[in-house]
ZATORFI-66667 format. One record per residue (C-alpha): z, x, y; residue in one letter. Coordinates in pm, whole numbers, plus 50000, padded with zeros to 5 digits. Example, Ala and Ser with C-alpha at 12.3 -4.5 7.8 and 13.67 -1.06 7.14 Angstrom:
2
507805123049550A/507145136749894S/
***
This chain:
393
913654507734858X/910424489434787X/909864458634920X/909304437834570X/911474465034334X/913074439434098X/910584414634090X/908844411333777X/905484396933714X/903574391533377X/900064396733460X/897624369933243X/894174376333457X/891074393633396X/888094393033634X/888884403434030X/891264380734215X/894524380733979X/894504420133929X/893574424934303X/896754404134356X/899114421934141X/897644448934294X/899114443634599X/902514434134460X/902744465534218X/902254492434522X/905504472234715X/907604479034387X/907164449934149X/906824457833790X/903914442433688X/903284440333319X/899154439933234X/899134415532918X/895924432232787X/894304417732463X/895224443232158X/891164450132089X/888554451532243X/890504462032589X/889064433632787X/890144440033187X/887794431033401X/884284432333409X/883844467033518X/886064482733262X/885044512533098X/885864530932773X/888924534632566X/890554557632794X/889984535633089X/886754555133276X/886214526533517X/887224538333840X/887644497033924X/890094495633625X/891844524033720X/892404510734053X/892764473333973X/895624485533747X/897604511833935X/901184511433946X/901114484833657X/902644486333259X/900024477532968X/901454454832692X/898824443132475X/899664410732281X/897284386932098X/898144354732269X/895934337631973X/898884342231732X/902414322131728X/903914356631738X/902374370832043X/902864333432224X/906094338132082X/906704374332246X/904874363232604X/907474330532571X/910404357632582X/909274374132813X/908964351233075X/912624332233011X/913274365733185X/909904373433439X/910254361433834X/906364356033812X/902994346533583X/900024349433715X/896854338133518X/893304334433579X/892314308433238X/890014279633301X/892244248533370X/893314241433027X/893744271632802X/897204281632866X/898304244032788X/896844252532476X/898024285632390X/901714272932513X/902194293332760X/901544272433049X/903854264033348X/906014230433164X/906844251332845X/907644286033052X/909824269233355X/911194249333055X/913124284232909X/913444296733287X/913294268033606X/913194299733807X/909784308133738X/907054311933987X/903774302833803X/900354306833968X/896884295133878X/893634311533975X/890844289533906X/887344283734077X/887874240834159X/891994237734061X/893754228333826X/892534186933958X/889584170234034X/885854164433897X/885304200433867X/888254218433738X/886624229933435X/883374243533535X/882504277233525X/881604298133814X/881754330234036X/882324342334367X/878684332834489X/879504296834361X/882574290734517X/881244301434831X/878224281034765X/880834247934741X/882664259134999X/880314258635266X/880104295035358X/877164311735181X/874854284235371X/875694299535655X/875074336735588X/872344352135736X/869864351036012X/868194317536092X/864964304635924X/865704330835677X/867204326935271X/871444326035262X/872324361035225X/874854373635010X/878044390035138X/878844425834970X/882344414934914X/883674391734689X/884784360634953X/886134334434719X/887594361734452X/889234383934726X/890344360135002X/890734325534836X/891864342534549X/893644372234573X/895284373034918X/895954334034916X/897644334534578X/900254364834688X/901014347835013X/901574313434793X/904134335734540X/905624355934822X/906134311834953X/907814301034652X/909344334834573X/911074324234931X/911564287134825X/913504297034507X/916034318334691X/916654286634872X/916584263734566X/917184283434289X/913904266534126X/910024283234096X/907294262834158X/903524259734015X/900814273234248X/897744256634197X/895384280034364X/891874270634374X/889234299534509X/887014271734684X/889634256634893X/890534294634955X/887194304035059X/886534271935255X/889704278735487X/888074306035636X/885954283835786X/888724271936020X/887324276636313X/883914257436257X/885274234236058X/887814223436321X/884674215936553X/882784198336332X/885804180636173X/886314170036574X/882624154036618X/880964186236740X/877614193636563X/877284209936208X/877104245736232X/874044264436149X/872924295036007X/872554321436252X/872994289936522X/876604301036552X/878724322336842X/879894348636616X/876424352336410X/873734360436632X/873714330936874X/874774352637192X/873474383337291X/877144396237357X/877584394636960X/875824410936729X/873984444136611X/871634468236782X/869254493536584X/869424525436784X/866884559036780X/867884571336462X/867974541136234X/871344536936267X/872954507436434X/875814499536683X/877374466136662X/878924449637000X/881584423637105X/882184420037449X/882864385037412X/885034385937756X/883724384338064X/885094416838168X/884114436737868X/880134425237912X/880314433138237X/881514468438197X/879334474337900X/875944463538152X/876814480738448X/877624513738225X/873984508938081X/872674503638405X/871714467938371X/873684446938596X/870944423338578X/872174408438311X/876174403238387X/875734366938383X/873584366038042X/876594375237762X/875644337637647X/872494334337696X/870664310037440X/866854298837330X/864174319137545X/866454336037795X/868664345937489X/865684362337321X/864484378637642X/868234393337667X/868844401637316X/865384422237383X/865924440637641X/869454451137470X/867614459237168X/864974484137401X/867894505137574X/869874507837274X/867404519537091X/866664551837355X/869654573437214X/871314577536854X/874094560536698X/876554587936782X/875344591237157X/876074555137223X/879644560737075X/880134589637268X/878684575037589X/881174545037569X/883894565137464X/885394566037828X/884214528637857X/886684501637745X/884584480437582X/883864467937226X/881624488437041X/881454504436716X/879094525336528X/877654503936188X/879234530535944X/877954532935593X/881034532035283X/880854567635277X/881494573635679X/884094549335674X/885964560935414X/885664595635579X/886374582735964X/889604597936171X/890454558836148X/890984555435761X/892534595835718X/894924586435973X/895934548235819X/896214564135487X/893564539135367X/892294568335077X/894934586034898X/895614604934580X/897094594634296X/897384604733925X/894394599833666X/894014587833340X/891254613533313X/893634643133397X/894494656233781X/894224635234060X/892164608734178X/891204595234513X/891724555434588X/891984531934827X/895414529435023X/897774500735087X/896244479435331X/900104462135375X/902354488535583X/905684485235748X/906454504736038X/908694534936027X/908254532635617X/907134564735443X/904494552035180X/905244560034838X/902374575934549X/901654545434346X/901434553733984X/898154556833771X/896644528033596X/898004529833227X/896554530632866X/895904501332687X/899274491932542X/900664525232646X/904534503232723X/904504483332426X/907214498532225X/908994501732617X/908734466432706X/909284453232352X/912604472332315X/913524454232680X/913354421632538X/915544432632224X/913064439931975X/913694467331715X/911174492131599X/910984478031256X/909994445531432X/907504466231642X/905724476431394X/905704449131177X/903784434231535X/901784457731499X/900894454231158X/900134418731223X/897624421031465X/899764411831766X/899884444231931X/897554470631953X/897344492931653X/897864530531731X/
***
């Protein structure tokens, strides 16, 4: 049995981090219902056509059931209100706000049904001097403290490649808060609200630092810290071909078998090495590294128990012996016709076989099915869909 099967969640959010989080909750079993406005199909900003040609849409929305509903109307408010006096979950992604007033927000829901577990993506929460202004990823990590930080020193922040605020203090944060109150209401018998704001997200991943400073230790700086170039012991190495390897012998005992394998016992005592005697290190690295190929390097400390890794590109990860043998690409059905590869599930349980999820569906492709579940008739349906509420066929 899947972990979440009889769980249901109503699925408000557009963008990345709500649909990445139903995501996650839709492979383990929980039938997620995609409230998708009737027309134009509005997803997430890499949707494609009618038929749903994004390959981001078709994985944001895998294993999930399209309803569309015009939440603009009494009846569709109406038709989302029934729905949840029955759901386990909403999630929603609105500026701080809107749901009050479209009346589907968390008083008027948990009024019908005190068993509801109601959460709120937003970029600054649902309080405080900035909970309704606008932003993205690269501002939240701005407020947060992070994007400052990226990048070598004396040089412009640089911009992650993935989504930090969206993914992390979104996303991820938001299903462990439901999968909290999901437990809390098993206890209680009552849901809770989760307020879940993408900046406080995104800034707890700066535990570490922020402990330090928080303790009177100095601010951290950009490419001034352990972890981002500060120590020779850390960091990446361009090697004959281009290509670079990336080391972490952090311990003592991993430097020191990483030196003496290179031949450089000189520098055993050096892993931290900082200012002028960091930069002669971090040279000399940088010279015998770059004497052999990516590849050779691997395969020379291959026999060596240390940390090192070759800097794959998306295309050589998704192709390693590491990701075929996690199941971390698999096939699944397409909305275009035959199958389709995706990412995996990145959640496993030991001594679990992993299920196929389903495909991503067609715009309203379960309204008459979801409809008929909360006791509507096909007159009614169609009458719905005459007005606007529902998607027209």
């Amino acid at each position: 049995m899947l972990t979440l099967s009889g769980i249901r969640v109503l699925d408000l959010s557009l963008q990345l981090p709500g649909p990445f989080c139903t995501l996650m909750m839709a492979d383990h079993g929980a039938d997620v219902i995609k409230v998708d406005e009737p027309n134009p199909r509005i997803r997430n900003p890499f949707a494609g056509e009618e038929s749903g040609l994004s390959p981001a849409d078709r994985y944001l929305n895998r294993g999930k059931r399209s309803l569309t509903l015009n939440l603009k109307s009494e009846e569709g408010r109406e038709v989302f209100r029934k729905l949840a006096a029955s759901a386990d979950v909403v999630v929603e992604g609105f500026r701080p706000g809107v749901t009050e007033r479209l009346g589907v927000d968390y008083a008027t829901l948990s009024a019908r049904n005190p068993r509801l577990v109601y959460c709120s993506i937003s970029g600054y929460g649902q309080t405080g001097p900035m909970r309704t202004v606008v932003g993205h990823d690269i501002n939240y990590i701005s407020y947060a403290g992070i994007l400052g930080l990226c990048g070598p020193k004396d040089s412009p922040p640089a911009l992650p490649p993935v989504q930090i605020g969206d993914l992390f203090g979104g996303a991820m944060l938001a299903l462990s808060g439901i999968l909290m109150a999901l437990l809390h209401r098993q206890a209680t018998g009552k849901g809770k609200w989760l307020d879940l704001s993408m900046t406080d997200g995104a800034m707890a991943m700066l535990s570490i630092h922020a402990a330090d400073f928080l303790a009177g230790g100095p601010p951290p700086e950009r490419g001034g810290m352990p972890l981002t170039g500060m120590y020779p012991c850390y960091g990446t190495y361009r090697c004959a071909d281009g290509k670079y390897v990336s080391i972490g012998p952090l311990e003592a005992w991993f430097w020191q078998r990483m030196v003496k394998a290179l031949g450089r016992e000189d520098l055993a005592d050096s892993q931290y090495a900082t200012g002028e005697e960091g930069a002669r290190v971090h040279g000399d690295l940088s010279k015998v590294f770059a004497a052999k190929g990516r590849d050779e390097w691997v395969e020379f400390f291959g026999e060596h128990d240390v940390c090192l890794s070759p800097v794959l590109s998306l295309p050589e990860a998704l192709s390693h012996p590491l990701a075929q043998a996690r199941k971390m690409v698999i096939e699944v059905d397409s909305l275009l016709g035959g199958r389709e590869r995706q990412l995996g599930l990145p959640v496993k349980f030991a001594g679990e076989e992993e299920g196929s999820p389903r495909r991503a569906p067609r715009l309203g492709e379960h309204d008459e099915e979801i409809l008929g579940e909360i006791g509507y008739a096909p007159a009614r349906i169609e009458e719905l869909r005459a007005q606007g509420v529902i998607r027209g066929k």
